[in-house]
N, C-alpha and C positions, 0 to 999 in steps of 0.2 A: 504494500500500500504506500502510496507517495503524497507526501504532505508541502504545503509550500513553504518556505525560508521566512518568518516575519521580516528579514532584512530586504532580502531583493529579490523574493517571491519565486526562485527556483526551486524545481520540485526535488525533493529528497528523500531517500527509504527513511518509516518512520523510526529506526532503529540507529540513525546518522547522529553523531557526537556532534559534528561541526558542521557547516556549509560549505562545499568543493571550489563553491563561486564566487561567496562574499568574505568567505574565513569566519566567520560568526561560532564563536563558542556556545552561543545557545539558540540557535536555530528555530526553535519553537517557542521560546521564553517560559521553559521548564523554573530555570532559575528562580528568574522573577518572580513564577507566581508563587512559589515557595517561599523567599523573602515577604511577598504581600501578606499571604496566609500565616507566616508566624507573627507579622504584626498586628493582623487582625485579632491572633489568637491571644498576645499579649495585651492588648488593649482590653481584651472582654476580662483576661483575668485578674489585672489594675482595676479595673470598672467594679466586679464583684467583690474584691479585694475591700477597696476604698467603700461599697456599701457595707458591707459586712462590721467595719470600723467606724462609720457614720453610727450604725444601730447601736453597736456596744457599748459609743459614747450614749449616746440617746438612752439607751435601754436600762444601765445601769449608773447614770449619772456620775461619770466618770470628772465631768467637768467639776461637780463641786468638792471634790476631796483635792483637786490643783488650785482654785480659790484659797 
């Protein structure tokens, strides 16, 4: 199966490391999405993170024993 270069849209077996045409070390933007994906994936667990630590203050009034 032959997929095209995001760089300069030559076709390439899907199983190709590089592109033969443009030299593109990521040919598909495998990389990328991987980079995007663990920063989405750190974001969401910052986000649950920092509510989880919202409640705790909230929850057990952590603010008035720093008072």
């Amino acid at each position: 199966m032959l997929v095209e270069c995001v760089e300069c849209g030559k076709e390439l077996s899907k199983s190709a490391d590089t592109c033969s045409n443009c030299h593109s070390s990521d040919p598909f933007e495998i990389k990328k999405r991987k980079e995007r994906y663990s920063r989405i994936f750190g974001a969401i667990i910052f986000t649950i993170g920092l509510a989880g630590f919202i409640y705790y203050v909230n929850e057990f009034g952590l603010l008035n024993y720093i008072r």
